[in-house]
Backbone as numpy.savetxt, mean C-alpha at the origin, in Angstrom:
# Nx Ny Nz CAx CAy CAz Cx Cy Cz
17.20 -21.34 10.48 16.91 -19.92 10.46 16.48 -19.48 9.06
15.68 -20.28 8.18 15.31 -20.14 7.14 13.96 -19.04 6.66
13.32 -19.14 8.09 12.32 -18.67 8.00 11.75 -17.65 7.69
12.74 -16.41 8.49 13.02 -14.97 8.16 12.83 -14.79 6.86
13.81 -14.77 6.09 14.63 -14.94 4.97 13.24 -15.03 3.74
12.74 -16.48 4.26 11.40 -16.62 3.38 10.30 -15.56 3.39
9.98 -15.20 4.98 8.86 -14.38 5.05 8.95 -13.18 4.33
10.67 -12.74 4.37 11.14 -11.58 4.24 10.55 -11.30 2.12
10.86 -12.35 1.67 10.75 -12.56 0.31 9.52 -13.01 0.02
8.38 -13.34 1.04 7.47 -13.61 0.51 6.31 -12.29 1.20
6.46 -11.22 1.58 6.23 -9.72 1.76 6.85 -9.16 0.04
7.87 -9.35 -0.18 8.36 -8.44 -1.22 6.88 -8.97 -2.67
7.06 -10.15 -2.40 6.04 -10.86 -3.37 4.76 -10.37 -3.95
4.48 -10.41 -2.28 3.08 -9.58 -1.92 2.85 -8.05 -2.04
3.97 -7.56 -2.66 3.90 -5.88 -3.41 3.89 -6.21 -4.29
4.09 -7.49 -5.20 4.07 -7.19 -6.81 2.26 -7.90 -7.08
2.06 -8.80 -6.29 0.96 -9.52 -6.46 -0.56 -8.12 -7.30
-0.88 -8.75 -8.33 -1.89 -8.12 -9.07 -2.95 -8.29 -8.96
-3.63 -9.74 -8.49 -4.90 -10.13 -7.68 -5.56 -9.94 -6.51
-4.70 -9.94 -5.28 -5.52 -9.95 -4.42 -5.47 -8.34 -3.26
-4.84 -7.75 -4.07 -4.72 -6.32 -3.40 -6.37 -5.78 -3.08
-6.09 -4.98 -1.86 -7.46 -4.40 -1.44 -7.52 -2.68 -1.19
-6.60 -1.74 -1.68 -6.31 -0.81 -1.78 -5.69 0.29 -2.84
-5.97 1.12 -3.55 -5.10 1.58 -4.63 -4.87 3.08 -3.83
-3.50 3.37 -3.90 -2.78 4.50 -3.44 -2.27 5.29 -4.95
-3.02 6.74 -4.84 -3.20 7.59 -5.59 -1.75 8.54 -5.11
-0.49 8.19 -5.85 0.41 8.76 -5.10 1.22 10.48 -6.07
1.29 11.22 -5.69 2.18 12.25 -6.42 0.82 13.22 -7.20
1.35 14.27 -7.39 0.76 15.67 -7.97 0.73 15.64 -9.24
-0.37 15.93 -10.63 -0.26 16.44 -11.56 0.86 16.76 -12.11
1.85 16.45 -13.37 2.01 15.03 -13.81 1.96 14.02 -13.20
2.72 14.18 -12.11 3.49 12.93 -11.66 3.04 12.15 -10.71
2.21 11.10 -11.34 1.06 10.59 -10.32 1.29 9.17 -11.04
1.11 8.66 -9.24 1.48 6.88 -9.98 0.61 6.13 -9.28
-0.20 5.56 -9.29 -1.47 4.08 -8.67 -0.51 3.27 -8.15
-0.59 3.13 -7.13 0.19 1.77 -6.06 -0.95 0.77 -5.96
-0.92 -0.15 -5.88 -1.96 -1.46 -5.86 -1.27 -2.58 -4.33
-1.74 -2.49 -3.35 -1.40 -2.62 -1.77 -2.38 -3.43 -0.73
-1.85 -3.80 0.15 -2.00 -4.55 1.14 -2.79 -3.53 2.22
-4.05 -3.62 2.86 -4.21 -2.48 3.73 -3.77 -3.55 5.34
-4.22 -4.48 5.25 -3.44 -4.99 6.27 -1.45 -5.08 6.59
-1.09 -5.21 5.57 0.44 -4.94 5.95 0.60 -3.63 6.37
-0.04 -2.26 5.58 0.13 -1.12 5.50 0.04 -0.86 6.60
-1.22 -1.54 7.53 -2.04 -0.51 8.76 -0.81 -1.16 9.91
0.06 -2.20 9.71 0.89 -2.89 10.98 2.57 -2.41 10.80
2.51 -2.49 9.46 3.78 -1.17 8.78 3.90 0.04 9.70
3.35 0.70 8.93 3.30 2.42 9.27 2.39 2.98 9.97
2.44 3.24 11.22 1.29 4.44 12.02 0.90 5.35 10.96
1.73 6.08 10.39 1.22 7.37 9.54 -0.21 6.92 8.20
0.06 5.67 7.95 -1.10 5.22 6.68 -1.94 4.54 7.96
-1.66 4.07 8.80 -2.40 3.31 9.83 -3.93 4.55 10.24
-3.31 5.55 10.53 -4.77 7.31 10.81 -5.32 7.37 9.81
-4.34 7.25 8.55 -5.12 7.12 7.40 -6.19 6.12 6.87
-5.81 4.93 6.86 -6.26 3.58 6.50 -8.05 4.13 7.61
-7.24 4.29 9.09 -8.73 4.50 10.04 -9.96 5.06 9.69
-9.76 6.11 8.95 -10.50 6.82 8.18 -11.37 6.33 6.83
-10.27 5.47 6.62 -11.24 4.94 5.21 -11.55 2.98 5.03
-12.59 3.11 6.14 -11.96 1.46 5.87 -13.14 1.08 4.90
-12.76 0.08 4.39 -12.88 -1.34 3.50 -14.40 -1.48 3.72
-15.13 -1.17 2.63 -16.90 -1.12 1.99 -16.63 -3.18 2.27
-17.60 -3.22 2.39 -18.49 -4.81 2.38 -18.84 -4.43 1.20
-19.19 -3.59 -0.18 -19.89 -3.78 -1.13 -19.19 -4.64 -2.15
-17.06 -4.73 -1.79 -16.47 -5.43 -2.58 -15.64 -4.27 -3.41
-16.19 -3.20 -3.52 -15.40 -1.78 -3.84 -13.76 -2.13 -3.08
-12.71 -1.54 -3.99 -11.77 -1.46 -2.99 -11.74 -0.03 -2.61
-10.57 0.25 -1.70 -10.82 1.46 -1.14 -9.51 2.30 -1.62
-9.36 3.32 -1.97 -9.03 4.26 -2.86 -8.19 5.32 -2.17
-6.73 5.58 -1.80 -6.90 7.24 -1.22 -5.70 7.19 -2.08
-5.27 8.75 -1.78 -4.80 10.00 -2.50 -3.53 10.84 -1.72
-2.58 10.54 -2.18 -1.48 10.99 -1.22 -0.52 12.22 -2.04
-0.97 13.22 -2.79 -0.53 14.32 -3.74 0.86 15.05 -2.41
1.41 14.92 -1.73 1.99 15.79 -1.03 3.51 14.47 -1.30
3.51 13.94 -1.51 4.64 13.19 -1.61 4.83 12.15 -3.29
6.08 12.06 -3.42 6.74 11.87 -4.85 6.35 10.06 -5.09
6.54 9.88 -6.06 6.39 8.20 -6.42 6.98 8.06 -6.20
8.57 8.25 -6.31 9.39 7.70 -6.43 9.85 7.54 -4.85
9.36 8.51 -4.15 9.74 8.22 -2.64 8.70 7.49 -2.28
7.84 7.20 -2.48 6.48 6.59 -1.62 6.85 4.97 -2.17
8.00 4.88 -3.70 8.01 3.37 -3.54 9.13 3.09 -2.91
10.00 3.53 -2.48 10.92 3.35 -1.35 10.12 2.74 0.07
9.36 3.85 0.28 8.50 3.01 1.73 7.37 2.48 1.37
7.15 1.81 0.62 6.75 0.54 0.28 6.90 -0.04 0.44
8.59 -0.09 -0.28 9.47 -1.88 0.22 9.88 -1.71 1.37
């Protein structure tokens, strides 16, 4: 039953990872605004609520990543549902 355990820790991984992210989340209001660097595939199988979102903005073929803006909620809560 090892497996869990691994996947479970190798998701956490994949939030710190600095290379291969395909999304930057523009999170919190003037000050208090923090860049999340994210998975849009974990995100869109995660959460319905970024899932309407994500729908809306998908992923340029030009190699651009894709960018949104979430000012109605705190950093510090948005990195809670993260992990």
């Amino acid at each position: 039953m090892e497996f869990l355990p691994k996947l479970s820790q190798n998701l956490l991984e994949i939030l710190d990872d600095e290379e291969y992210y395909d999304i930057n989340i523009e999170v919190g209001d003037d000050p208090n605004v923090k860049i999340f660097k994210a998975h849009m595939v974990i995100l869109n199988y995660r959460s319905p609520y970024l899932r309407r979102i994500l729908s809306t903005n998908k992923k340029k073929n030009d190699g651009t990543l894709v960018h949104i803006k979430l000012p109605n909620i705190s950093p510090e809560t948005f990195q809670v549902i993260l992990r």
